[in-house]
C-alpha positions as CSV (number, residue, x, y, z in Angstrom):
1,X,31.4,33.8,3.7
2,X,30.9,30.4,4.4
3,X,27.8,31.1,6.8
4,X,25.9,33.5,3.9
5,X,26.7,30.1,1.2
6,X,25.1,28.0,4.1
7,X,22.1,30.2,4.7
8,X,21.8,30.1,1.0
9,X,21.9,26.5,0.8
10,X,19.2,26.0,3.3
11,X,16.8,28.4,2.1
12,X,17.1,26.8,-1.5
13,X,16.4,23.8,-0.2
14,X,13.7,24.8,1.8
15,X,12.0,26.3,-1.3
16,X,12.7,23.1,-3.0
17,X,10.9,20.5,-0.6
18,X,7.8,23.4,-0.7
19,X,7.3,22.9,-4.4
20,X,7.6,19.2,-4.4
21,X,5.3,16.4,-4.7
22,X,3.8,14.6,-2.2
23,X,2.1,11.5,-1.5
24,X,-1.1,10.7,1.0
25,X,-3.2,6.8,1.1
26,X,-6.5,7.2,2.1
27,X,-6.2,4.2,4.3
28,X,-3.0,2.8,6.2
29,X,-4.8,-0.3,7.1
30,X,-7.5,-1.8,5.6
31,X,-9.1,-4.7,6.7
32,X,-10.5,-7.0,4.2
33,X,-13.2,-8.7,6.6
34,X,-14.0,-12.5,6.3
35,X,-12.7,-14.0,3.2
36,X,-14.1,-17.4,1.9
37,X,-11.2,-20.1,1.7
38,X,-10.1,-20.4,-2.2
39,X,-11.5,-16.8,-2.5
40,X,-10.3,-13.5,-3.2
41,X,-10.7,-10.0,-2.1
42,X,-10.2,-6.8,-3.6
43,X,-9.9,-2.9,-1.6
44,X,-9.2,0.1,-3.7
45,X,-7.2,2.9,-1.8
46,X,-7.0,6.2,-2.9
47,X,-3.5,7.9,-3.4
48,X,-3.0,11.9,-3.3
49,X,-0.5,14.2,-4.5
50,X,-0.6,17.1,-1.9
51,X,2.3,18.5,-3.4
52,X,2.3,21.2,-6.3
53,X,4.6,18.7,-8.8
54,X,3.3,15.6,-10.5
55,X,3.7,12.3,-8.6
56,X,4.7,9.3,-10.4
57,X,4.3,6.0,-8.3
58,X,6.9,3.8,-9.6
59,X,6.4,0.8,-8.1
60,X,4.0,-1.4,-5.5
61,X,5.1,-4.5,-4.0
62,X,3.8,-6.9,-1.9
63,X,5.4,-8.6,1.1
64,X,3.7,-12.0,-0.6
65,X,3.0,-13.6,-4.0
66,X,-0.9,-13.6,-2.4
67,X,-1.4,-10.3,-2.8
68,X,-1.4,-7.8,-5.8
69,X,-1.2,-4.5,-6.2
70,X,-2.1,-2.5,-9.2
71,X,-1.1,1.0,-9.0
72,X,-1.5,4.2,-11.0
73,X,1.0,4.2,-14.4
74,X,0.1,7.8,-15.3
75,X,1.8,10.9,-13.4
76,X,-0.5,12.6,-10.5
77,X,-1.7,15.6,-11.0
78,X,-1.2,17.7,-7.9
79,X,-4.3,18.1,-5.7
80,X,-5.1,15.2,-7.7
81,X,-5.9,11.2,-6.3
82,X,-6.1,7.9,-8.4
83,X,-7.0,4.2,-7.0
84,X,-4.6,1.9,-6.4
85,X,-6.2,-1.9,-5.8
86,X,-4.9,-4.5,-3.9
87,X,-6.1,-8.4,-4.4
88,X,-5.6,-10.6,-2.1
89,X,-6.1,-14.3,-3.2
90,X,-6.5,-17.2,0.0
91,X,-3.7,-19.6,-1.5
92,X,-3.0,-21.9,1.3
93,X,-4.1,-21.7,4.4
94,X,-7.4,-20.4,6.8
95,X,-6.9,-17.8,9.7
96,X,-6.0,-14.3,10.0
97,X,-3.3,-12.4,7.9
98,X,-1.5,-9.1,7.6
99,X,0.2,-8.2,4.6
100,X,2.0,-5.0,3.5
101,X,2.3,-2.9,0.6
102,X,5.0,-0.9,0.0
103,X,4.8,2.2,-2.8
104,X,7.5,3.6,-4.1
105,X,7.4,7.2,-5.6
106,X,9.2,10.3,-6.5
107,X,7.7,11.8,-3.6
108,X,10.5,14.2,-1.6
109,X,9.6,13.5,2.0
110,X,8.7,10.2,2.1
111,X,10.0,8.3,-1.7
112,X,8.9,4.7,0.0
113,X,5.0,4.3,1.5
114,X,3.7,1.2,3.4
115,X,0.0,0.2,4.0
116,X,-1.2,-2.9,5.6
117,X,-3.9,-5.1,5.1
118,X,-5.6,-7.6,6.9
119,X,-7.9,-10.1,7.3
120,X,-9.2,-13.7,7.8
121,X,-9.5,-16.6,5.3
122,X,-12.2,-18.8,6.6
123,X,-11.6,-22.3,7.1
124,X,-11.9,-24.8,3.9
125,X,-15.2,-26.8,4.5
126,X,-13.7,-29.2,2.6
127,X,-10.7,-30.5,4.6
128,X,-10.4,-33.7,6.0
129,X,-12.0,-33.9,9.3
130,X,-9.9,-36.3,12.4
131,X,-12.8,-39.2,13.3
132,X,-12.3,-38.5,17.0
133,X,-13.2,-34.7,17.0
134,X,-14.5,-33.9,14.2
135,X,-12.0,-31.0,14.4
136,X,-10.5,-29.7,11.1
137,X,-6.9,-30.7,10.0
C-alpha cells in the first residue's frame, strides 16, 4: 500500500513541475564596457517564461545601492519574454566592478535567479593629481 501511495505521490509531482512556470535571462553576465566616472549605464536583459504557467517576478535586488533594477510588474505569459533593466550609476570610485542581481520568482525549479554585471568606471579627470608623479589620488 504504501509503495502504490508513493508511486502516486511521485508521479503527481512529476506532472506538477511539467506544467509549471519557468524562468530563462538572456544574459548571465553582461558586461557594461567603459563607463565615464560620474556616469551611468544602463543594459536591458530579457527574461522568459519557458514554462506553460504565468511567471510573476516578485522582486530584483541588487548586491549595492549603485545599481538598479527594474523588473517586469505584470505576470509572464508562457513562451512569453519581457526586459528587465539594470542601471548602474559610478558613485565613488574608478576601476573595475562586478555586481549581482538576484530575481526572485514563482518559478518551481529555480524560485531565486542571479546575473552579474560588470564593468569599469574610468578614472575622474578631475581628481587631484600628487606634484611628484603626476599620478592620480
Amino acid at each position: 500500500m504504501k509503495k502504490i501511495f508513493l508511486a502516486t505521490a511521485f508521479f503527481i509531482g512529476g506532472i506538477a513541475l511539467m506544467n509549471a512556470q519557468e524562468i530563462e535571462i538572456s544574459e548571465s553576465n553582461v558586461d557594461l564596457g567603459n563607463i565615464k566616472y560620474g556616469g551611468k549605464a544602463v543594459s536591458t536583459v530579457q527574461i522568459k517564461n519557458t514554462g506553460d504557467k504565468p511567471l510573476i517576478i516578485s522582486d530584483a535586488k541588487a548586491s549595492c545601492g549603485c545599481t538598479v533594477p527594474k523588473w517586469p510588474k505584470d505576470p509572464i505569459a508562457p513562451g512569453k519574454s519581457a526586459p528587465m533593466t539594470v542601471e548602474y550609476t559610478t558613485t565613488s570610485k574608478a576601476g573595475a566592478f562586478n555586481k549581482t542581481v538576484t530575481i526572485s520568482s514563482n518559478a518551481v525549479t529555480e524560485g531565486r535567479k542571479i546575473f552579474r554585471i560588470k564593468g569599469v568606471v574610468e578614472a575622474n579627470p578631475n581628481a587631484p593629481t600628487t606634484a611628484a608623479t603626476g599620478a592620480k589620488k
